[in-house]
C-alpha positions, 0 to 999 in steps of 0.5 A: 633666800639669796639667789643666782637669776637668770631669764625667767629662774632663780637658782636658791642657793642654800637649797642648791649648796644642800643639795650638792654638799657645798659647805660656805654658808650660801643662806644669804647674800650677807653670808655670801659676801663674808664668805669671800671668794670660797663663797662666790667660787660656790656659788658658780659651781651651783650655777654650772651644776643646776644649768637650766633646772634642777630642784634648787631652780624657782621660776621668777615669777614665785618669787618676791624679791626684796632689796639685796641685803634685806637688813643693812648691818649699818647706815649705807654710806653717800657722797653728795654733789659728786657730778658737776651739772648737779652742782650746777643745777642745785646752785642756779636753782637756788639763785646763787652765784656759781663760782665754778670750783667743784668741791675738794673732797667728796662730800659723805653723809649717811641714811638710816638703816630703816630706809631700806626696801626693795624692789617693787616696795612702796616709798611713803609719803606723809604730806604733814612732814614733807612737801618735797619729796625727790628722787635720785638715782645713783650707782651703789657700791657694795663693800666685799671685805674688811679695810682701812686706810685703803689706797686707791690703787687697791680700791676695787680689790674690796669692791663685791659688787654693784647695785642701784639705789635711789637716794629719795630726799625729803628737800623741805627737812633737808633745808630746815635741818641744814643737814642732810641726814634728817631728809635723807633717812626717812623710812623707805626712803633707800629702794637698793636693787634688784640684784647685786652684779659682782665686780668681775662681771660689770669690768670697768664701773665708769662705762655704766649709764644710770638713768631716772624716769617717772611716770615714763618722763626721763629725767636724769641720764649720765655716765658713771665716769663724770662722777668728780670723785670716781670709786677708787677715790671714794673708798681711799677717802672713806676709809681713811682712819675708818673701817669699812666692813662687808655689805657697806653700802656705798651711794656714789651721788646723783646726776642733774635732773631732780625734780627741785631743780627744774622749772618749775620743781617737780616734786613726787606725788602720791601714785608717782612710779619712779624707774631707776636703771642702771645698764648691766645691772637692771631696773629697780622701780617703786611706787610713792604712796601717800599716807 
């Protein structure tokens, strides 16, 4: 079920489209995105209909809530090392010399499609495949319509919404692989959520603070706008030569603070609640399981 929340409601919107007439496919927040600007003018309709009630109106309490899109049509789309103090704090903390040059390009990879889950879902971890397991938490785009070759000008033209999504990253198999895809796609491994704010109403992406905690303890904070490679170029690049489809998910890097850089590193351990927030989009918070 795809939803509209507000305070302590949600308004179902294929219930609210059946019961108003509305024709655009509402069942899901796939189908939302696909049916484009039809498909949210709809849903704003609904939402001025139902106001504070209506039959289609859940309280929030009655309701589970899952990641966004529950199953990603294909592996969400990351850029690595794309805030310079996490360079930073990665190169110091393997002893290297810094040389001061941030990277030419951004860095992509991508995570598997079963390391979805939603707000609330538990993250496993399995001591016999990682001893290093860590958080990051990063703004997410998601992807509102078909493109190639899309100039940064027009970027945001194919931007739907914004989301939170935690890159947990097994550091051990990230390092024996030398890659970043195996420690990067385990299951469970992506909490995407609560909710997905729609580009008109989140404005300019780069005056949004993400932030990390666990067990209550801060440890990552920054602003969107000290990404080096900022939305606009990450989606010209991505798309060049390569189709972006609706519901691409886009994980636009991590901000210093993880857990392998400290010292000493401070690793997730069974029992750990990590909280993930990003202002005007929410909180998204999942706990780590031991298995």
């Amino acid at each position: 079920m795809a939803g509209i929340v507000n305070a302590g409601s949600v308004l179902n919107l294929a219930a609210a489209a059946e019961l108003a007439g509305e024709k655009p496919d509402l069942s899901s927040m796939l189908a939302i995105i696909r049916g484009g600007e039809a498909a949210l003018a709809a849903c704003r309709r609904l939402q001025a209909l139902a106001g504070d009630g209506g039959k289609a109106v859940i309280p929030l309490s009655q309701v589970q809530t899952l990641a966004p899109i529950p199953v990603l049509p294909r592996n969400a789309f990351c850029v690595g090392r794309n805030y310079l103090d996490h360079i930073k704090e990665g190169v110091n903390a393997r002893a290297m010399k810094w040389d001061e040059k941030p990277p030419e390009a951004p860095q992509f990879f991508t995570k598997a499609t079963h390391a979805l889950i939603g707000p609330g879902a538990e993250v496993r971890l399995d001591p016999k495949l990682t001893q290093r397991l860590d958080y990051e938490v990063e703004l997410a785009v998601v992807i509102g319509r078909t493109g190639r070759d899309i100039a940064a000008a027009s970027a945001y033209d194919f931007v739907f919404g914004y989301t939170i999504a935690n890159d947990v990253t097994a550091r051990d198999l990230q390092r024996r692989h030398d890659q970043w895809f195996k420690g990067k796609s385990l299951d469970t491994t992506l909490p995407l959520g609560p909710c997905i704010v729609t580009r008109d109403a989140i404005g300019d992406p780069r005056t949004l603070e993400l932030s990390m905690s666990v067990n209550g303890q801060e440890r990552q904070r920054a602003r969107v706008e000290q990404m080096i490679f900022d939305i606009p170029t990450i989606i010209a690049q991505l798309s060049a030569g390569m189709t972006l489809e609706p519901g691409d998910i886009i994980a636009t890097g991590t901000p210093s603070g993880v857990g392998f850089a400290m010292n000493p590193p401070q690793f997730l351990h069974g029992g750990d609640e990590m909280l993930a927030s990003i202002d005007r989009i929410g909180e998204l918070r999942n706990r780590v399981v031991e298995v």
